[in-house]
C-alpha positions in Angstrom: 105.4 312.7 60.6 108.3 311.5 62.7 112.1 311.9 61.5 114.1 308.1 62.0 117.8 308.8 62.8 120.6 308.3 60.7 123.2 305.0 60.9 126.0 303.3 59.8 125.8 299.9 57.7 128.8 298.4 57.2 130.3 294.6 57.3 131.2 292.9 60.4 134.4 293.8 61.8 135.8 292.1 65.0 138.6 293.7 67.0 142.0 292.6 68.7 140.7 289.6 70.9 140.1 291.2 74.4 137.8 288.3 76.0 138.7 284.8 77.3 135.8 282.3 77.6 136.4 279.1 79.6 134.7 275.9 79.3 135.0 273.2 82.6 134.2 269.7 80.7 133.4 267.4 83.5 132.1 264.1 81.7 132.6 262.8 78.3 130.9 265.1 75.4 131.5 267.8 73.4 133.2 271.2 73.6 131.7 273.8 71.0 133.4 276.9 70.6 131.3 280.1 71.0 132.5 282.0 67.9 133.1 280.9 64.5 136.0 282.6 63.9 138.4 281.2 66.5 140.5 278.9 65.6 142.8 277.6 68.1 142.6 277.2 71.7 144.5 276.7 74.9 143.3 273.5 77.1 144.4 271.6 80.6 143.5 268.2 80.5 143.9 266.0 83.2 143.2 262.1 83.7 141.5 259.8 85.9 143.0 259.4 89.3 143.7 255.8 90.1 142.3 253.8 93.2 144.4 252.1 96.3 144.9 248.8 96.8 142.7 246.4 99.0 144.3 245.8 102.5 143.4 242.0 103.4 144.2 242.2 107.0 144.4 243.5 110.2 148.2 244.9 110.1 149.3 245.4 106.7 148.5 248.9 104.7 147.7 249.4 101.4 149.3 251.2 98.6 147.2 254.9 97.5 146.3 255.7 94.2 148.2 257.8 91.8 147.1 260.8 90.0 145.9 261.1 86.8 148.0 262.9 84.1 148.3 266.1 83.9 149.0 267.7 80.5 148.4 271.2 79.0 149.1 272.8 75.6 148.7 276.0 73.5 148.1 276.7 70.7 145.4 273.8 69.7 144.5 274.3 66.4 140.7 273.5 65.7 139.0 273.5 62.7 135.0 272.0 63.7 132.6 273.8 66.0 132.4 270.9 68.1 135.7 269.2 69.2 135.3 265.3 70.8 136.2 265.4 74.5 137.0 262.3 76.3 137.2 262.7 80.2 138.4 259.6 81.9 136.7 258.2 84.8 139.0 257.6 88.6 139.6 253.8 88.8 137.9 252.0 91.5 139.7 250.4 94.6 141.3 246.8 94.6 138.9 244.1 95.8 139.7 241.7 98.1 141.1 238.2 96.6 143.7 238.3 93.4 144.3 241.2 91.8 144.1 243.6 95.0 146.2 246.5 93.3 143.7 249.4 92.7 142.3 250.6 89.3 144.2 252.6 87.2 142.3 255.8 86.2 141.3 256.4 82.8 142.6 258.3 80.2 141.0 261.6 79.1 141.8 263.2 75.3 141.2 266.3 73.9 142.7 267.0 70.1 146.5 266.0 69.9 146.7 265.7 74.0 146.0 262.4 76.1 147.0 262.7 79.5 146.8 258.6 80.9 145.5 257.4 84.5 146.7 257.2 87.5 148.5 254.1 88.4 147.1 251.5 90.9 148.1 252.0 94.8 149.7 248.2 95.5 147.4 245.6 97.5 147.5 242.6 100.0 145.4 240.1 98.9 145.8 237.6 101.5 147.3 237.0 105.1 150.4 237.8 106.3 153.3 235.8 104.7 152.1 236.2 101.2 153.2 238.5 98.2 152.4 242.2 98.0 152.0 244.3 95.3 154.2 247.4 94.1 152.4 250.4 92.9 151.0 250.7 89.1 152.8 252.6 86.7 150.3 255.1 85.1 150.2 259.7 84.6 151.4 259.6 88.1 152.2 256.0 89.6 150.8 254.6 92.8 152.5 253.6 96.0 153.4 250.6 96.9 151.9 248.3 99.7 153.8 247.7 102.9 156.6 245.5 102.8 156.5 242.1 104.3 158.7 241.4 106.9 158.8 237.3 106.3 160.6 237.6 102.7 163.2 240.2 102.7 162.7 240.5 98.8 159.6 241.6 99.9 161.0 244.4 102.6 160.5 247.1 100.7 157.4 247.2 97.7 158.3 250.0 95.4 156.2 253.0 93.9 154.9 253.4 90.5 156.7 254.9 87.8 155.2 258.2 85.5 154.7 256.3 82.5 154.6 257.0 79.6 157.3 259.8 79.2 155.8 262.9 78.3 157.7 266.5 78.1 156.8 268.3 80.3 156.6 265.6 82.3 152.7 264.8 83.2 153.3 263.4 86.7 156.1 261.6 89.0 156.3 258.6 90.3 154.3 256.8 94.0 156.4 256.2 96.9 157.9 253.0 98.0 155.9 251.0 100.7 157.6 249.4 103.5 157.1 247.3 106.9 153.6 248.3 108.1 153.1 251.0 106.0 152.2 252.1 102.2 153.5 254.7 100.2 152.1 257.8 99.1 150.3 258.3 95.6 152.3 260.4 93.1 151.1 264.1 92.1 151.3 266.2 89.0 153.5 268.7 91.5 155.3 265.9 93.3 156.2 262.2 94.2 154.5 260.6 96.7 156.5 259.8 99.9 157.5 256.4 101.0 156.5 254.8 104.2 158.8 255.2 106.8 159.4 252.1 109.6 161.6 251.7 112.6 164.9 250.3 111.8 164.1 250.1 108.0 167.3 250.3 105.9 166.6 253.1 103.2 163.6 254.7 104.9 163.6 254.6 108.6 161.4 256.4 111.1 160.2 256.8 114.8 157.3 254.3 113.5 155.6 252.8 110.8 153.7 256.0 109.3 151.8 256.1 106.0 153.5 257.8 102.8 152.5 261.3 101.5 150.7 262.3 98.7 152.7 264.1 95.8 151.6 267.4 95.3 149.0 268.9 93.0 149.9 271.2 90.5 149.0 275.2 88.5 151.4 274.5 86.0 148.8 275.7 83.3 149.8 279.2 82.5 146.8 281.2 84.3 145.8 278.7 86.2 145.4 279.0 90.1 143.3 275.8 90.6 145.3 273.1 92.2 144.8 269.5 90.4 146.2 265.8 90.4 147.6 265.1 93.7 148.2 261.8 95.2 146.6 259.6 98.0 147.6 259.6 100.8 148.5 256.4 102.7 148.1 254.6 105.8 150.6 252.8 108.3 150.3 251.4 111.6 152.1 254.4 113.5 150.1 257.1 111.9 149.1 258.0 108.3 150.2 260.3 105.9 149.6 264.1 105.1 147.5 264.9 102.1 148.2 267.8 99.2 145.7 270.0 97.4 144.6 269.1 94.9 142.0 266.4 95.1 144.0 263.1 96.5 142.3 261.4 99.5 143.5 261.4 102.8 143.9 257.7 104.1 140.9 256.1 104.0 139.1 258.4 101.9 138.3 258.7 97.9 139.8 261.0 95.4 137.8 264.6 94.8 136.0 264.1 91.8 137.2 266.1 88.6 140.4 266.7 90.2 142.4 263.5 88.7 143.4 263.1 92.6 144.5 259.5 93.6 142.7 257.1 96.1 143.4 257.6 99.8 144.8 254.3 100.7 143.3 251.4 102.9 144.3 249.6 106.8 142.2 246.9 108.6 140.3 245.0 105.8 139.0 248.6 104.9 137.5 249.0 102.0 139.9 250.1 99.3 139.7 253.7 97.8 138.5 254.8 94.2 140.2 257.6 92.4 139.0 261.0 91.4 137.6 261.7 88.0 139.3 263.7 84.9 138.6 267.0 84.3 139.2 269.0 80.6 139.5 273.0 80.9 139.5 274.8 78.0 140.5 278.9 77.2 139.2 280.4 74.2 140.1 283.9 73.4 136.6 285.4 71.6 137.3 288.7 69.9 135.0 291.6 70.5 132.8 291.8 66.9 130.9 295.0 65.8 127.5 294.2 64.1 127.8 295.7 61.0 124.8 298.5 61.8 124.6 300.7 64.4 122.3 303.4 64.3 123.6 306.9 65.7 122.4 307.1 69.4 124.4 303.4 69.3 127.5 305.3 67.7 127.1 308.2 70.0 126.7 305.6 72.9 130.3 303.8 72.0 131.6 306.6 71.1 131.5 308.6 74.6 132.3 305.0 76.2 135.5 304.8 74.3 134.5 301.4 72.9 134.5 302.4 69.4 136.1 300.6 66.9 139.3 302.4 65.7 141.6 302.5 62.9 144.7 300.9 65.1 142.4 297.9 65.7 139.9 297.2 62.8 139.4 298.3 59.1 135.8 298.7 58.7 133.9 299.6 55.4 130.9 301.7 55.8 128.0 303.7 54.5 126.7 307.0 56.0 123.3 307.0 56.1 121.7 310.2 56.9 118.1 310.8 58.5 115.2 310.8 56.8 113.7 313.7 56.4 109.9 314.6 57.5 107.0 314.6 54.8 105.5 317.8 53.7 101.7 319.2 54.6 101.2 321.0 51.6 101.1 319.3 47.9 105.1 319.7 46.6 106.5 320.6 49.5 109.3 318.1 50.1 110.7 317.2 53.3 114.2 318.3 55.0 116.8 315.7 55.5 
């Protein structure tokens, strides 16, 4: 009869952690850890991106969105298998009519973090002559819409604020609009830029040319993605530049999952919805022995240089030898 091999039965031991699992939450749900034993995390989490304002008529831009918050924290302590996740949707463009300020984005949540929306890009919601919106305050705040040249309150429409305060900061504010051109949607990495216009008093320029976006940011420790930048707007001269990091070039929507900010509108164009959040989470899973190995398995680790040591574990065990093979004659006993 066949000899089985020998083993070692023992409890299960895990080692120093030596693996990182990450988790890319895209929509509203649930995030389950993968091992029972962990019991904190790190996590990125990052807000709606807002949308730009509606542009009524044929000479007067829009305000782009801002970007949604962008927060991070370690550790976050956890104590379920399943945490709630809330990831917040971009806000849609301004419509035409009253209110034509964009959407603010929506706030996503994760634990003790809540990173808020975007705020609004500013709107013109009528002809020329009328009132124009400044940029929602929100995470990062949206720019304002151009400024109107028949009321000189009205010269110069002012950006968003970052709102509320959060340290580290979780986004800056969207640039000022001004004659014939909106401001730029604020970043996580950077304000957005005002509008600049020919012979304007605090932000003149060889024309009437759109407002950045304010830059994306990696300021999550490990992180290379870049996230949460701001629309870019339009102006009459030319438009502005866009950043990585998911905010829309004039004209065009925010990525989706980035938290970037509406790219904003010209010429009764349609107005431009925000990005979606996103919610990333790291989650350090230690390397476990099973508790039984048998001895090729040992061997196996062994010569691999993956068995568990002293310096790293303390593991209880049994020895169990081989059994040993039965006898052909009556009384003989086997050998171990």
């Amino acid at each position: 009869m066949a000899r089985t091999n020998g083993g070692l039965i023992g409890v299960v031991k895990c080692t120093t952690a030596d693996t990182t699992a990450i988790q890319t939450i895209t929509a509203s749900g649930d995030y389950i850890r993968k091992n029972c034993t962990v019991t904190s995390v790190n996590a990125l989490v990052i807000a709606g991106g807002a949308g730009s304002g509606f542009a009524a008529d044929g000479c007067s831009p829009s305000g782009a969105g801002g970007a949604g918050g962008y927060r991070h924290a370690t550790p976050i302590p956890i104590s379920a298998r399943c945490t709630p996740v809330t990831v917040g949707g971009g806000g849609a463009g301004g419509t035409p009519g009253a209110p034509a300020i964009g959407t603010s984005g929506s706030n996503s949540v994760f634990g003790p973090i809540t990173s808020n929306g975007g705020g609004g890009g500013g709107g013109v919601h009528t002809n020329p002559g009328s009132a124009r919106q400044a940029g929602a305050a929100g995470g990062s705040g949206g720019g304002g819409s151009e400024g109107n040249p028949d009321n000189s309150p009205e010269v110069t429409l002012s950006g968003g604020a970052a709102s509320p305060a959060t340290s580290p900061a979780q986004g800056t504010a969207g640039g000022n609009g001004v004659i014939n051109a909106g401001g730029g949607g604020g970043g996580a990495g950077g304000a957005g830029d005002p509008g600049v216009a020919c012979g304007h008093p605090a932000h003149p320029g060889p024309a009437s040319i759109g407002g950045d976006g304010g830059a994306g940011s990696t300021a999550w420790p490990g992180d290379c993605t870049v996230r949460a930048s701001g629309g870019a707007a339009r102006g009459n001269g030319g438009n502005g530049s866009t950043a990585p990091g998911g905010g829309g070039a004039a004209g065009v929507a925010g990525t989706a999952n980035t938290g970037g900010g509406g790219g904003g509108g010209y010429l009764n164009s349609a107005s431009l919805a925000g990005g979606s959040g996103v919610v990333v989470i790291k989650e350090t899973v230690p390397t476990c022995a099973s508790g039984v190995w048998n001895l090729k398995s040992h061997f196996s680790k062994l010569s691999g240089c993956k068995w568990i040591t002293r310096a790293n574990a303390s593991i209880n065990y049994l020895i169990v030898a081989g059994g040993g093979s039965g006898g052909n004659q009556p009384g003989q006993g086997g050998t171990g």
